[in-house]
N, C-alpha and C positions, 0 to 999 in steps of 0.2 A: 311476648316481649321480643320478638323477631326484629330484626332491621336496626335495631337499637344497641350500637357498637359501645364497649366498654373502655375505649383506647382507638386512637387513630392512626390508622395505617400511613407506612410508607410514603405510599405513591398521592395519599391526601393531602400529609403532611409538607410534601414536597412542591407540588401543585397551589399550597393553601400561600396568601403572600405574608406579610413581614406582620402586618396587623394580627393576624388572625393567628399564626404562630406563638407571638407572645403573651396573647390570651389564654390560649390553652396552655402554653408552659404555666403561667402563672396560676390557672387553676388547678394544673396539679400539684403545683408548689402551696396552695392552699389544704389542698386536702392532705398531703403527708405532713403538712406542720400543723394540722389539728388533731391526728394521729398520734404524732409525736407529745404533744402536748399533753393530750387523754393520759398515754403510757406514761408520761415525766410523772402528773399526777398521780397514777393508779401506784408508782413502785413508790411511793413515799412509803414512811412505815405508820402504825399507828399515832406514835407520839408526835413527828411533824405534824402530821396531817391535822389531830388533834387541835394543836398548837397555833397551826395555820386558820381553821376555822372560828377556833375559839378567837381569836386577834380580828378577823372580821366583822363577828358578832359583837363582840363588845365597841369595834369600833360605828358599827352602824347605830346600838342603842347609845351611843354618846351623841352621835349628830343628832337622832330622834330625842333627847332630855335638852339638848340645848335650844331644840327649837319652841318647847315648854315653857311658861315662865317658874313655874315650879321645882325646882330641881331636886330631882328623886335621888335616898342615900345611895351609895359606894356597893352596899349590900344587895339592894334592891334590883340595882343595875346587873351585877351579875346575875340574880337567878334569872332576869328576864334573858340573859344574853345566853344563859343555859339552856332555856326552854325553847328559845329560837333557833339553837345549832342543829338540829336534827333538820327542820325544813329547809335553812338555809345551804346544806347542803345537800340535800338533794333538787333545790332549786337551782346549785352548781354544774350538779349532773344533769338535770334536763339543758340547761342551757348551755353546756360546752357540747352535747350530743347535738342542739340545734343548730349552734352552727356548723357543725360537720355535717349536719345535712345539707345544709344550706349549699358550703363548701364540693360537698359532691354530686349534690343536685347539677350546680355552675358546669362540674367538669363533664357530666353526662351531655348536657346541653353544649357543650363545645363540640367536644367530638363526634354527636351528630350530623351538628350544622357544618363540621367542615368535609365530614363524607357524604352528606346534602349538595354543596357546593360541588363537589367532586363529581357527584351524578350528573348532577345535572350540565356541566362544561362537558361530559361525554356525551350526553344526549344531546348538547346545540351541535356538536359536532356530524353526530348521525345524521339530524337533517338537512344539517349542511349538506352530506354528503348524498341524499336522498332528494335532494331540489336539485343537486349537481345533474343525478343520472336523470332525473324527470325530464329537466332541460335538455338534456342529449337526447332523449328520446320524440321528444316533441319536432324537436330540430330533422332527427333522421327520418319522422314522420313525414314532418313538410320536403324535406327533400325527395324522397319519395315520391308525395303526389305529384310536386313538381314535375320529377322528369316520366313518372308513368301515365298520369291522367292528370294531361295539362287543363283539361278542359273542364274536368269537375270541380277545380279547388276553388272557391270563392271565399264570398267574407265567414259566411254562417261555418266551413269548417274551420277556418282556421278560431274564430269564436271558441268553436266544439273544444278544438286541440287546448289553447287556452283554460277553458272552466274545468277539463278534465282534469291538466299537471295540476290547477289550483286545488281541485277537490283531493287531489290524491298527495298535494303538500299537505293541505287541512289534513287528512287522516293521518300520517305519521306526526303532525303535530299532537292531536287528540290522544293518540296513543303515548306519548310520551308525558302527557298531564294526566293521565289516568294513570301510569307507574310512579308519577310522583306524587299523585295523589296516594293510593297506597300506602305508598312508603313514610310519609305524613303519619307520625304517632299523636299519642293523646298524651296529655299530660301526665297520667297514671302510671303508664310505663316508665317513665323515670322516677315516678316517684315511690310505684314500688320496687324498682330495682335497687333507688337509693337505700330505701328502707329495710330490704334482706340486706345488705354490704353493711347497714350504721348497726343493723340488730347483732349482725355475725361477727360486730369486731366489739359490740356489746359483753357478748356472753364468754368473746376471748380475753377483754378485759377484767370480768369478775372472776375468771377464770386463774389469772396472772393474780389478782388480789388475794387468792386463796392460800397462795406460798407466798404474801408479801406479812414479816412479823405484823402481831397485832390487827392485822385485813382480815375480810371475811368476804365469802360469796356468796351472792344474796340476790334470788331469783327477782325479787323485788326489785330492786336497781336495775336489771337487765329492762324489767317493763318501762321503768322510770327513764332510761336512755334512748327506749327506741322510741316514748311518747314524743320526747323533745328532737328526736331526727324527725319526724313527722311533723311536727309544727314546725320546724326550718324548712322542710320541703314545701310545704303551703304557706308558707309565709316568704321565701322564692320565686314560685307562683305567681303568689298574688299580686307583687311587686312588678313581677317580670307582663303580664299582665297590663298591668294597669300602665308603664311605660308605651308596650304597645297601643293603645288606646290611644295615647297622649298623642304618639307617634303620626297615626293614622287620621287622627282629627287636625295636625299640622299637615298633612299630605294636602286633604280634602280644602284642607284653608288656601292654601296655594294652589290648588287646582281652581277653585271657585274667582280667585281671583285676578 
């Protein structure tokens, strides 16, 4: 997971323009208010929390009888609304973990692409300045022949002079797509970094539940939070993805046409 920055520097940030600054603000302003969110949740005590889910349940099996033509007793409704609060909470918990993955998936991919951005404006720089010296050198070659051996310089060296600064541009080019190439992650690398950071703030939150009255902590929940930062990271992905596709098939449209 090398190359794969956790936060953006300085000199990126500085460099990066007005677009791409409010991006990454706002995805860190994503992920700490999913955060905050998860903890707001976790310090309830048992009787809200209770209170809370019970009032969901009962309000979902009320939408699910009216869409019935049969309308099930008073009595009936609640044991069904009891026997659903266990999954529907921890359907709460997968899905407030997924979007925090989601959420820090986003910020990972920010901060990459603008220290991406950042390489790469120092590398158009380098060859700028490596076509600079190539051309000086080419120059003080032909001066050279010029005034030492007027009589050998014809069309074929100066050809020569030519294809050689070109080859030797081409090579500091090649070398600078071959370090970005490199530097080019996979998706897995953010997705497992996402997934140690959603696990570790997992096991800090059943952790915080354990001195919350009436909470308990419950190695099972930890699995249940980190499954659902996982399906927000692929389901990120797969989004992100499939935009680029979109993207790429509008390039080729306009290119063809």
């Amino acid at each position: 997971m090398r190359g794969l920055p956790f936060y953006v520097k300085r000199e990126a940030f500085a460099r990066a323009d007005t677009r791409q600054r409010v991006a990454y603000i706002l995805s860190a302003v994503l992920v700490i208010t999913m955060l905050c969110v998860i903890f707001r949740f976790s310090a309830a005590d048992a009787t809200h929390s209770s209170h809370l889910s019970e009032g969901v349940c009962i309000r979902l099996v009320r939408e699910l009888n009216s869409v019935f033509p049969e309308q099930f007793p008073k009595e009936k409704l609640v044991k069904v609304a009891e026997a659903i609060e266990y999954p529907i909470r921890k359907c709460a918990h997968f899905t407030e973990y997924a979007v925090l993955g989601i959420t820090v998936n986003l910020y990972l991919w920010m901060c990459y692409r603008m220290e991406m951005l950042l390489s790469r404006k120092k590398k158009a720089k380098d060859i700028q300045r490596t076509e600079g010296k190539l051309q000086k050198t080419v120059k003080q070659k032909a001066v050279v022949q010029e005034n030492v051996l007027p009589e050998i310089r014809n069309i074929k060296e100066k050809v020569t002079a030519q294809e050689s600064a070109t080859q030797e541009t081409e090579i500091a080019r090649q070398t600078v797509e071959n370090t970005e190439q490199k530097m080019e992650l996979s998706i897995w690398n953010f997705i497992i970094r996402a997934e140690i950071f959603c696990a570790l703030y997992a096991c800090s939150d059943e952790f915080h539940q354990y001195f919350v009255p009436g909470r308990s902590c419950k190695f099972f929940d930890v699995c249940v939070d980190s499954t659902g930062a996982f399906f927000g990271a692929l389901l990120f992905w797969g989004m992100y993805s499939c935009l680029s596709k979109r993207k790429r098939q509008e390039i080729f449209r306009v290119d063809g046409c």
